[in-house]
C-alpha positions as CSV (number, residue, x, y, z in Angstrom):
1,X,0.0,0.0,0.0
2,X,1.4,3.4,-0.7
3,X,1.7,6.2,1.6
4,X,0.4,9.6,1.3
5,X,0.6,12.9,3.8
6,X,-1.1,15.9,2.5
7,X,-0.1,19.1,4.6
8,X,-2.5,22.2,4.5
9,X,-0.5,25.1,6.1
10,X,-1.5,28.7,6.5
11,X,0.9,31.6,6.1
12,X,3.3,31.1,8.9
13,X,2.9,27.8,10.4
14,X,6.2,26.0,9.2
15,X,4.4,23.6,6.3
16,X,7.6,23.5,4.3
17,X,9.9,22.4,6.9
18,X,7.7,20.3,8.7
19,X,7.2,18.6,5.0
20,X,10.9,18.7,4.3
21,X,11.3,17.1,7.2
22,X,8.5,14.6,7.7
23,X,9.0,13.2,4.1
24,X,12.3,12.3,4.8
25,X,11.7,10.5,7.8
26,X,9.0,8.9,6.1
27,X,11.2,7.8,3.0
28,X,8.8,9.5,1.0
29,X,8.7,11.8,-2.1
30,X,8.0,15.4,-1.2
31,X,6.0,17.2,-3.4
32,X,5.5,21.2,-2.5
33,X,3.4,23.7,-3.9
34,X,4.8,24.4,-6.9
35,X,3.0,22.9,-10.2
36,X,5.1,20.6,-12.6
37,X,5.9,22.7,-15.4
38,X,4.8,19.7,-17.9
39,X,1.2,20.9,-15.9
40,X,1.6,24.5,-17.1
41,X,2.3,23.2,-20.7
42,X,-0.3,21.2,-21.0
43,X,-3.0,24.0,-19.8
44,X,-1.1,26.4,-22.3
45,X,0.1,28.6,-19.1
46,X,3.1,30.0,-18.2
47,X,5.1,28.1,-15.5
48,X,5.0,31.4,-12.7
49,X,1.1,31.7,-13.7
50,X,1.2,27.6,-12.8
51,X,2.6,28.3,-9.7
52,X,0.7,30.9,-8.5
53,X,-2.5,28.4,-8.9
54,X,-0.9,26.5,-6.4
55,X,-0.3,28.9,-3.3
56,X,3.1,30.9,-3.9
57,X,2.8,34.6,-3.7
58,X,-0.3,36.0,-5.0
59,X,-0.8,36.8,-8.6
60,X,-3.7,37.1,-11.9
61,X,-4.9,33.9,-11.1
62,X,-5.4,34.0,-7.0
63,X,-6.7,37.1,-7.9
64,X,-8.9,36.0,-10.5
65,X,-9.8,33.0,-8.2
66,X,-10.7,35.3,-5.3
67,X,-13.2,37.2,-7.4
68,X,-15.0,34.2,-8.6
69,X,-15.3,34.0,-4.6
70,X,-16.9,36.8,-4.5
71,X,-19.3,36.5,-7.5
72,X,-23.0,35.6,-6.6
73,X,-23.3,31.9,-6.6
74,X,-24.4,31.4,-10.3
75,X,-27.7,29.8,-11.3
76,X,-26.1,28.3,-14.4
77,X,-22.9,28.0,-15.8
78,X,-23.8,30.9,-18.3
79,X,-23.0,33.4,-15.6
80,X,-19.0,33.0,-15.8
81,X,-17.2,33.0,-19.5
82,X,-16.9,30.0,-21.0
83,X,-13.0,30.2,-21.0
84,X,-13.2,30.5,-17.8
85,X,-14.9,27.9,-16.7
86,X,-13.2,25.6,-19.4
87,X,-9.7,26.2,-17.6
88,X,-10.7,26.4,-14.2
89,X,-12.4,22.8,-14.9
90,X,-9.3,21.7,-17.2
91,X,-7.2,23.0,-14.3
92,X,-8.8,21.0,-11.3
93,X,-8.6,18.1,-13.4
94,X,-5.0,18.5,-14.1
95,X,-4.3,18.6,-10.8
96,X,-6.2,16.0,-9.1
97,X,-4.8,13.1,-12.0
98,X,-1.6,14.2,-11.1
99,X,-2.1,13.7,-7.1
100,X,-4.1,10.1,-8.0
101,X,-1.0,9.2,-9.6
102,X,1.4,9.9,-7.3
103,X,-1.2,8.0,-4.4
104,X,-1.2,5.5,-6.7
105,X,3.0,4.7,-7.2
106,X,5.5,6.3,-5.4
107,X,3.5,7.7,-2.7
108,X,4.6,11.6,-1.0
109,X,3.9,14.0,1.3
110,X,2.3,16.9,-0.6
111,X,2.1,20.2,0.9
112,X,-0.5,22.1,-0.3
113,X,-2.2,21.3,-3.8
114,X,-5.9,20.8,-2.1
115,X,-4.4,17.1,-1.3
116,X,-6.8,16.9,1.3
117,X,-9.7,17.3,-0.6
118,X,-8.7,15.3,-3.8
119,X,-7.1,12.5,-1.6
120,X,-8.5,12.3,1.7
121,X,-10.8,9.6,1.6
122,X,-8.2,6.8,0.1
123,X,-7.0,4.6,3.2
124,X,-3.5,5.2,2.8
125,X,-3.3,8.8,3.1
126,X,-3.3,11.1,6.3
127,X,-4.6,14.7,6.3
128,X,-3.0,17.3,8.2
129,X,-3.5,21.3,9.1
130,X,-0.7,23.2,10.5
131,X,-2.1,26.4,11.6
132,X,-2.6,28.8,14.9
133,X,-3.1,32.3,15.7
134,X,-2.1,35.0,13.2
135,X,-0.2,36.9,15.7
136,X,1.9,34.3,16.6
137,X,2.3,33.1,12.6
138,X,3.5,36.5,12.0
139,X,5.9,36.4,14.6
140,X,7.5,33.4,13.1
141,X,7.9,34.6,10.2
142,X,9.6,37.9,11.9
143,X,11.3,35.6,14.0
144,X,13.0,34.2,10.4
145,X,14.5,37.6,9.4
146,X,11.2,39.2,7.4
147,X,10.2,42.4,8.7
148,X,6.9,43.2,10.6
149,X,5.1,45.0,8.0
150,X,6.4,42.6,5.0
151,X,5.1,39.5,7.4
152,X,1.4,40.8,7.9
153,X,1.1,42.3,3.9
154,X,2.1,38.4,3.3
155,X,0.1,36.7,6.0
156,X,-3.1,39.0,4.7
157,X,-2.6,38.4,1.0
158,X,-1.3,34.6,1.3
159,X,-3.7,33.2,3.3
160,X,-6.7,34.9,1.5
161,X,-5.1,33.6,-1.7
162,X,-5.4,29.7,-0.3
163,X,-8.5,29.9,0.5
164,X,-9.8,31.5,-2.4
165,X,-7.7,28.7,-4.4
166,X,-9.0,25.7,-2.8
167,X,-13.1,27.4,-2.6
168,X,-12.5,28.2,-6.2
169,X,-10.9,25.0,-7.4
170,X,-12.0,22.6,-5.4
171,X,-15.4,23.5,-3.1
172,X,-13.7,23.7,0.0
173,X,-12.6,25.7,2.8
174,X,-9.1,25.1,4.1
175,X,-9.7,25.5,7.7
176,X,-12.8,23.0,7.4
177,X,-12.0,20.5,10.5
178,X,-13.8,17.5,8.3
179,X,-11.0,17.5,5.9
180,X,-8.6,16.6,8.6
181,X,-7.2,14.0,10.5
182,X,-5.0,15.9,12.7
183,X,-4.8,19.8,13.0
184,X,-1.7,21.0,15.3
185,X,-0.8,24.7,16.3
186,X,2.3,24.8,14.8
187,X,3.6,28.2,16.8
188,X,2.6,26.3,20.0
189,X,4.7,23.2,19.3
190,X,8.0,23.1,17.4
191,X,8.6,21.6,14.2
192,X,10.3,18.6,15.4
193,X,7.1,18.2,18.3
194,X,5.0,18.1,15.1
195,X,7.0,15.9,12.9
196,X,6.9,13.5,15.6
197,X,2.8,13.5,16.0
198,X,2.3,13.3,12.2
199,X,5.0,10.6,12.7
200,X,2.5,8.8,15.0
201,X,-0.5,9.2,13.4
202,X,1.0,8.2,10.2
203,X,2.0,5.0,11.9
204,X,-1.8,4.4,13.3
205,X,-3.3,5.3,9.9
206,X,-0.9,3.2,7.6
207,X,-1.5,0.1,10.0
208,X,1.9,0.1,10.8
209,X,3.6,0.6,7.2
210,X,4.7,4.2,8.5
């Protein structure tokens, strides 16, 4: 059976290092946020566009994906352009074939990329938030050498960005609890305290394969 980790982490809360970290203790691929660029290719976009789908800085299409948010929920699908819907659609698509394949061979831990969602109901995979209070996400990100007002323009802009990606994208809300098999303050527990509980609950999910 493979194994699969998905990490959801909001702006702040460690996800890459506690990925970096968990999917080598795990012997596992780890796959980040950032879209193959045979993905962008094959949608006919550009590979920093590509990216930008999948949770880097904000850019056109968090921006476009955050206004669809805030459209009125549409009684038919006339109500957006048909381009739009065709790549939003051809995007979502894209991306969850390239997750079932990757849950499917190697196995990875996959930060980010609405793994939750698109994989969360397969028995070999766990789901995890990292998250905790903005404040103290900030004052991590401080803490690594960013300055106060560059940390709260990012934590603002980031984190509205994720969520508009994965309600866009994928019909979901990123801090919804039922997508989740463990959530852990990661600004009240280290990174090594959390790569240890995943560690755990990896263990108990995978029946022991962890």
């Amino acid at each position: 059976m493979t194994r699969v980790v998905t990490l959801s982490a909001s702006y702040g809360a460690h996800g890459d290092q506690v990925g970096r970290t968990l999917a080598e203790r795990l012997d596992l691929p780890f796959l980040d946020r950032a879209i193959p660029a045979a993905t962008a290719l094959e949608l006919a976009l550009s590979t920093d566009v590509a990216e930008s789908l999948d949770e880097h800085v904000p850019s056109r299409w968090e921006r476009m994906a955050m206004a669809f948010v805030n459209v009125p929920a549409p009684t038919g699908p006339s109500q957006l352009p048909p381009e739009e819907i065709k790549t939003r659609e051809q995007f979502r698509a894209e991306s969850e074939s390239a997750l079932r394949e990757v849950a499917d061979t190697t196995g990875a831990v996959i930060l980010g990329r609405a793994g939750m969602v698109v994989l969360g109901k397969r028995p070999g995979v766990l789901c995890v938030r990292l998250d905790g209070p903005v404040e103290d996400r900030i004052a991590q990100v401080v803490a690594h050498g960013i300055d106060e007002a560059s940390a709260r323009k990012g934590q603002r802009e980031v984190d509205k960005a994720r969520d508009a990606y994965a309600r866009v994208f994928f019909g979901a809300r990123q801090d919804d609890p039922r997508l989740y098999h463990v959530i852990l303050d990661s600004t009240a527990l280290s990174v090594p305290t959390c790569v240890e509980i995943i560690l755990e609950a990896a263990h108990d999910r995978f029946g022991g394969l962890a």
